[in-house]
C-alpha positions in Angstrom: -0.8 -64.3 -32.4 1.2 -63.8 -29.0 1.6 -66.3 -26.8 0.5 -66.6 -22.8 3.7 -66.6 -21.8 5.0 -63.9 -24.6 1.9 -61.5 -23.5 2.6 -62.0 -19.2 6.1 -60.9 -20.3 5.0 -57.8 -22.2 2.6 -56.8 -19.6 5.3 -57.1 -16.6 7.8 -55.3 -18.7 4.9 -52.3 -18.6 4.5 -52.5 -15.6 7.8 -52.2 -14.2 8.4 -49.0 -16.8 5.7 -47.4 -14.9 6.8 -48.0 -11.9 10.1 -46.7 -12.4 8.9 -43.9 -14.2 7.2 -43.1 -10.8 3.4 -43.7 -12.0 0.9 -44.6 -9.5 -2.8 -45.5 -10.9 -5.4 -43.8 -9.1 -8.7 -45.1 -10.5 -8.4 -44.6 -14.2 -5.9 -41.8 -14.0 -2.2 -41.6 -13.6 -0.7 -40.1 -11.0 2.6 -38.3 -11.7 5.2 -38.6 -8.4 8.4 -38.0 -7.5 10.3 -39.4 -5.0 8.4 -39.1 -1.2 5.3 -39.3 -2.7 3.4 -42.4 -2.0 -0.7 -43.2 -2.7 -1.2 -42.5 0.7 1.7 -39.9 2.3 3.2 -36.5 1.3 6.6 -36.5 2.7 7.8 -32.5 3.5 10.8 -32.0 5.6 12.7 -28.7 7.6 15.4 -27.7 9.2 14.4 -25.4 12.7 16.1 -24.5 15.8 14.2 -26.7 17.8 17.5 -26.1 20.6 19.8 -22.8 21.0 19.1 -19.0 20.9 16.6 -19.2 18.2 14.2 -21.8 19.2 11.5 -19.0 20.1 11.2 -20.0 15.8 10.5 -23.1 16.8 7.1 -22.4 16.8 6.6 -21.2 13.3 6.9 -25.2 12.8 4.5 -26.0 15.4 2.2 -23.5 13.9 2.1 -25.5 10.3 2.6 -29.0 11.9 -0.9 -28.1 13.9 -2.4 -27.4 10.8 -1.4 -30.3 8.5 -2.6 -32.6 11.3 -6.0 -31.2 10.8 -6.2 -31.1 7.2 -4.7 -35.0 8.2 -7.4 -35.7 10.2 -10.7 -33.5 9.4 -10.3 -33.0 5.5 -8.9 -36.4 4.9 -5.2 -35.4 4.0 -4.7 -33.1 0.0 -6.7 -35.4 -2.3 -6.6 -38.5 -0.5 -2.8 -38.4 0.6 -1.7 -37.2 4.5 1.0 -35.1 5.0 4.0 -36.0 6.5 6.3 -32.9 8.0 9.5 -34.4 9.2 11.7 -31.3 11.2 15.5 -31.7 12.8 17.1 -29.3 14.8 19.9 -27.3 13.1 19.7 -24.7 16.4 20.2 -21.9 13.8 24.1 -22.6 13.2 24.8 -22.7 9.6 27.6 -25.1 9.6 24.6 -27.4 11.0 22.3 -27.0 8.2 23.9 -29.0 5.4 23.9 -32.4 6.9 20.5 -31.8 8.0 19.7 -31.3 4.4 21.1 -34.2 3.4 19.6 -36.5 6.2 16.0 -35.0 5.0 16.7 -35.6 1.2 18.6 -38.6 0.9 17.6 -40.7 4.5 13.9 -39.4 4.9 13.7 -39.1 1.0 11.3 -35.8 1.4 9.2 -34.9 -1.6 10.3 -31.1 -1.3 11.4 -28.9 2.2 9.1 -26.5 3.4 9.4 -23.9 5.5 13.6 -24.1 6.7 14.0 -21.3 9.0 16.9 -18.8 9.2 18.5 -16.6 6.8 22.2 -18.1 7.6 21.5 -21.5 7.7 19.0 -21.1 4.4 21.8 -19.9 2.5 24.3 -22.7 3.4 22.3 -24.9 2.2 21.0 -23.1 -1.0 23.4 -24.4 -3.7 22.4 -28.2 -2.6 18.9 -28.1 -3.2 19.5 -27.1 -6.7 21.8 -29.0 -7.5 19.8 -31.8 -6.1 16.4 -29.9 -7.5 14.3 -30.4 -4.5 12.8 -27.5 -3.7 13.1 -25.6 -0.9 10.0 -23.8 -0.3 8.3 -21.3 1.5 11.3 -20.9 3.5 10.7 -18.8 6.5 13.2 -16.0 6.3 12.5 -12.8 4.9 15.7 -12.4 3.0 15.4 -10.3 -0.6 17.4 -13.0 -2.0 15.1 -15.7 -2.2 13.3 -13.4 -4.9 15.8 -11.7 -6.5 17.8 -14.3 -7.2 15.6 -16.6 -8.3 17.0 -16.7 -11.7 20.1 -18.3 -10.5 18.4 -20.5 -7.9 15.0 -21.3 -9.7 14.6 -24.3 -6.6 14.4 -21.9 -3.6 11.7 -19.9 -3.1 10.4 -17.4 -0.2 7.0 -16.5 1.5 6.7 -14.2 3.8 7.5 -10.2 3.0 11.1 -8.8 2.8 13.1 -7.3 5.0 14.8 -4.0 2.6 10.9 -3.9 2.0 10.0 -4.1 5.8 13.0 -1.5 6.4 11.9 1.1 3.8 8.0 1.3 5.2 9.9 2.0 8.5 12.0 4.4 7.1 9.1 6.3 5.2 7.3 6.4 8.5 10.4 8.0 10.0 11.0 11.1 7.5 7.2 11.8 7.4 6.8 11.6 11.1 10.0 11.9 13.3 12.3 13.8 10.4 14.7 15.1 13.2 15.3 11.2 14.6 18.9 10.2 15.5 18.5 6.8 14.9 21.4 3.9 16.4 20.9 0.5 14.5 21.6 -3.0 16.0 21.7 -5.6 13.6 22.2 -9.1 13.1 25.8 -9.5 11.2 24.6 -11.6 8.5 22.6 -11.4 5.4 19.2 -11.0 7.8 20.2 -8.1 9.9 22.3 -6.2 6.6 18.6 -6.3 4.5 16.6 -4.6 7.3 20.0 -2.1 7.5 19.9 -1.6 4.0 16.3 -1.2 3.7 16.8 1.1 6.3 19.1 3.2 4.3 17.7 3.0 1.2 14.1 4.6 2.5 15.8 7.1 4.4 18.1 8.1 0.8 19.9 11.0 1.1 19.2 11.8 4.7 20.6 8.8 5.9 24.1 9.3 6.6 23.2 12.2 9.1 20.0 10.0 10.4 21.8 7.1 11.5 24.6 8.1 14.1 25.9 4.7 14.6 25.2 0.8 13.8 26.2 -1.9 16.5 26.2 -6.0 15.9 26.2 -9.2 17.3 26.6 -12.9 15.7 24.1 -15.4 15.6 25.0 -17.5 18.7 26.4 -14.9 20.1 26.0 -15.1 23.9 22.6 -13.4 24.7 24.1 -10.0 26.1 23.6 -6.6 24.2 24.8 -4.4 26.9 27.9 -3.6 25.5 25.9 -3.2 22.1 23.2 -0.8 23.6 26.0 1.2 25.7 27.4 1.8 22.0 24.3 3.2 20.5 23.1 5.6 23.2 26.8 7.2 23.4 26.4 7.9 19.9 23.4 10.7 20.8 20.9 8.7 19.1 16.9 8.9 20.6 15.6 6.4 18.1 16.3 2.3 18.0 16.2 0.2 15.2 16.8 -3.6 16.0 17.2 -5.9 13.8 17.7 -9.0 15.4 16.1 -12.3 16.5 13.8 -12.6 19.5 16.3 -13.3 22.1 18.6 -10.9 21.5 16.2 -8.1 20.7 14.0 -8.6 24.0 17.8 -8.5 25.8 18.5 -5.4 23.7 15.1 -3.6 24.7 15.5 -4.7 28.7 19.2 -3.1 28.7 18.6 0.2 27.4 15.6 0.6 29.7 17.7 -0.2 32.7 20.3 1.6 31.7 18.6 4.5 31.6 18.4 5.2 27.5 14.5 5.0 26.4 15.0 5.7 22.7 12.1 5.7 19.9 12.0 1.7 19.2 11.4 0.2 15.8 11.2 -3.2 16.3 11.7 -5.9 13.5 8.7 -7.8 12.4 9.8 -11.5 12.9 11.1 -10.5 16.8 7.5 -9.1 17.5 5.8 -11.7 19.1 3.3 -10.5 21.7 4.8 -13.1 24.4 8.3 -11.8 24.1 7.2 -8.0 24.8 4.5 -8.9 27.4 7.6 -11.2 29.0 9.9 -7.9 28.9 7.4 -5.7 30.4 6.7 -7.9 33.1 9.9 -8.2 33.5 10.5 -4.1 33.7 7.9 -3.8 35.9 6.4 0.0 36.1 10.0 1.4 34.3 9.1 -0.8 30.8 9.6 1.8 28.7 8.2 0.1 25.8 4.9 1.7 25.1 4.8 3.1 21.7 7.3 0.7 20.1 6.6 0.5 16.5 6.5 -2.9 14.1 4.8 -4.1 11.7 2.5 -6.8 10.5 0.7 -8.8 7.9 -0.9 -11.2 10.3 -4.7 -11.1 11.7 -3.8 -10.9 16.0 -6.2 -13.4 17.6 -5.2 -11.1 20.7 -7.2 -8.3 19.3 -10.7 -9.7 20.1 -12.3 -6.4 19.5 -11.1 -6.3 16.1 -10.8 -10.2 15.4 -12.7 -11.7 17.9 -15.6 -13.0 15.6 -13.5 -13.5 12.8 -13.5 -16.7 10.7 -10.0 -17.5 10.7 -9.1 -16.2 13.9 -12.1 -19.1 15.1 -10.3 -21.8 12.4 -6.6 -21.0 14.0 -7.9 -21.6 17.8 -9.4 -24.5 17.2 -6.6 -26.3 15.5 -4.3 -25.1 18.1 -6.8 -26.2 20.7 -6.8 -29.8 19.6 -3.7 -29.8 17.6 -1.3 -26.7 18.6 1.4 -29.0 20.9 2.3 -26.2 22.3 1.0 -23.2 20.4 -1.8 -21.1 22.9 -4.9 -20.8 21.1 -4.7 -17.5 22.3 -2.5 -16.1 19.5 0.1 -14.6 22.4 2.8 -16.4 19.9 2.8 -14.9 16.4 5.2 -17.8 14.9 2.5 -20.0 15.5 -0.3 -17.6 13.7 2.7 -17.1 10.5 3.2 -21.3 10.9 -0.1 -22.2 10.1 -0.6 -19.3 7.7 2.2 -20.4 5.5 0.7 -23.9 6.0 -2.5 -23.1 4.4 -0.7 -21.6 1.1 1.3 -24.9 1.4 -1.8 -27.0 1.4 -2.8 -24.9 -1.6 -0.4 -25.6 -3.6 -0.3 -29.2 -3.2 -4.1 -29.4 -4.3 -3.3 -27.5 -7.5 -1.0 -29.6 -8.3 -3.3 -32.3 -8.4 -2.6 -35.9 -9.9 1.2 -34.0 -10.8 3.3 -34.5 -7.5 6.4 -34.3 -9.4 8.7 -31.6 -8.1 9.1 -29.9 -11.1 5.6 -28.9 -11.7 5.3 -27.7 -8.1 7.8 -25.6 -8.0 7.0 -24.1 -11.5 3.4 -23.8 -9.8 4.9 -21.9 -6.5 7.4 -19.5 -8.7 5.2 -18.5 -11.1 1.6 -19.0 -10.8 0.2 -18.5 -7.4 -2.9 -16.4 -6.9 -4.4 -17.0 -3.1 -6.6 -14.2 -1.7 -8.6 -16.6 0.6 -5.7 -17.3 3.4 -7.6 -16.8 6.3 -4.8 -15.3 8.8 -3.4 -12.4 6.4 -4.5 -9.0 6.3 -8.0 -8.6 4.6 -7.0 -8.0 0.9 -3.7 -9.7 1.2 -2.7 -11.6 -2.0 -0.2 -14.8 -1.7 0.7 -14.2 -5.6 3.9 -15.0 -7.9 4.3 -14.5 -11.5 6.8 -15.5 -13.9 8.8 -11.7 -13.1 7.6 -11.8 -9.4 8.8 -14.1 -6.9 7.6 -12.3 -3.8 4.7 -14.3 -2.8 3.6 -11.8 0.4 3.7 -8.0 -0.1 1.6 -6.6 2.0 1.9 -5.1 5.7 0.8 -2.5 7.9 2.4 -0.9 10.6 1.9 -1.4 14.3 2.5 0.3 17.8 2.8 -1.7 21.1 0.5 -0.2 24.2 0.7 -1.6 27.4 0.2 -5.9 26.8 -0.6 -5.7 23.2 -0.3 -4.4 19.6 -2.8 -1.5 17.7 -2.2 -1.5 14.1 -2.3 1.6 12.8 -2.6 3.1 9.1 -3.1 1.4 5.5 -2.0 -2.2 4.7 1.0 -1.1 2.8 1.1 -2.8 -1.0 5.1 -3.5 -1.8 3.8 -4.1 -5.5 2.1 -0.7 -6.0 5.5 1.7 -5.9 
């Protein structure tokens, strides 16, 4: 028969295993958690430009933050635990990032990243968050490489479409429509800007070498001046422009060709084509804008079109958590980062739930890279699936081209289906 004292012993020795094996008791069922998982708190962290060039991205993080404070506050947090979203400032400089990184994982002991921002300053931090295996989800780049190297980085993951994709739907546009195009391409010189190149290209096929009459670039941090860049492209005889760049630098691109007297065919980049930048550069241009009948694309519902959207259920949902929770973001929809932000958000929140009583990294990741299936986000294109598989690590697909007129964008033709060749 075991003694009191024997039995107390036995029974604090359990307890403390279960502790350290990160156990939580919830009721009579065990809760799996990893570290930044608490019985009341999610911990999620990100690196932004909150400062520099690229702080119109800032936003995108707005956009989420406004909608984990409502699932906070009206839904009573993912099953009974509030998110925390902890973001620093990197201002989109790569040689910022990994510090950063560390500061979220091993000071703020995040449960996973979500959402990091930036191509550049993704990658420089790629190889740590594997090594460490904390994942780094959702990130908000477009990049192929999130996907296609998945095998080698099975901690990273993307969300939103990809850019060779984006660049070949432009491209097939281009040879059905405009065949004769001369097209000069400005491009971000990093792995960004070379996808949407290359995406470019490899639409275009064999046509391309007598298509594109020239390619001009800039570095991220560049000074926020693409005269010399436009002067470059128009000299070469092209009449169509292809930008590939981020917000501030395309808006500076567009303003200089206009005034100096080159208005080219635009294609404009999908993560530069928020409708506040172009109604800023037309007001700005006054009567000689010159950028009617720019074409982008999209895989976002535009609260902006009210005749289209105007009743819509998730247009209503996205205003009113940006009316009481948007710290910053207009309810009106003028800033598309903040539409993407909370759209990524609500896969986010998704994933978490299935996860359930599991928080361990681990199983969320193997969750995100292989076994989503969300046709219910309530910002993306009707029809839009958020899926992964175990040979498909692409988790948005789908867009459909658009066309700027006068304050706003039309869409235009299908919702293009990356997965259906």
């Amino acid at each position: 028969m075991i003694g009191f004292k024997r039995l107390a012993a036995v029974l604090a020795t359990l307890a403390l295993t279960a502790v350290a094996c990160g156990a939580q008791q919830s009721g009579s069922q065990a809760t799996k958690t990893d570290p930044g998982v608490t019985q009341d708190t999610i911990t999620l962290g990100a690196t932004y430009p909150v400062s520099g060039t690229a702080s119109f991205y800032y936003s995108v993080a707005k956009g989420a933050s406004a909608y984990f404070e409502y699932i906070n506050n009206e839904k009573g947090g993912v099953n009974g635990r509030k998110i925390k979203y902890i973001v620093v400032d990197d201002a989109y400089t790569p040689a910022n990032t990994p510090a950063k990184a560390r500061e979220l994982v091993q000071q703020d002991k995040v449960f996973l990243t979500y959402g990091n921002l930036g191509t550049p300053t993704n990658l420089a931090v790629r190889d740590y968050y594997n090594q460490q295996k904390v994942p780094q989800l959702f990130v908000f780049t477009g990049s192929s490489v999130w996907g296609a190297d998945y095998s080698k980085y099975p901690w990273t993951l993307g969300w939103q479409p990809d850019y060779v994709t984006e660049g070949k739907i432009y491209a097939r546009y281009i040879t059905q429509s405009e065949a004769a195009d001369k097209i000069g391409v400005l491009y971000q010189n990093d792995q960004y800007g070379k996808d949407y190149l290359n995406g470019l290209r490899a639409g275009l096929g064999d046509k391309a070498a007598a298509m594109i009459t020239d390619t001009a670039t800039y570095n991220a941090n560049d000074p926020v001046d693409m005269s010399s860049q436009v002067n470059k492209l128009k000299a070469s005889g092209a009449n169509t422009f292809y930008v590939a760049a981020t917000p501030a630098y395309a808006a500076n691109a567009v303003t200089n060709a206009v005034k100096n007297g080159w208005k080219p065919k635009i294609y404009m980049n999908n993560v530069s084509g928020a409708s506040a930048t172009w109604r800023g550069v037309v007001k700005g241009l006054g009567a000689s804008a010159g950028v009617d009948g720019m074409i982008s694309s999209t895989y976002l519902k535009d609260p902006l079109d009210t005749a289209k959207w105007g009743n819509n259920a998730g247009v209503k949902l996205f205003r009113d958590v940006m009316t009481r929770y948007g710290n910053g973001c207009d309810p009106s929809g003028a800033d598309s980062f903040c539409i993407s932000g909370m759209a990524s958000a609500f896969t986010m929140v998704n994933l978490l739930r299935q996860a359930g009583n599991d928080l361990t990294r681990k199983h969320v990741m193997d969750l995100a890279c292989c076994a989503l299936n969300e046709s219910d986000n309530p910002l993306l294109l009707p029809g839009t699936v958020v899926k992964t598989t175990k040979t498909d690590h692409f988790p948005v697909q789908q867009e459909q081209l658009q066309r700027w007129e006068q304050d706003h964008w039309v869409p235009f033709g299908p919702v293009l289906d990356a997965r259906k060749k």
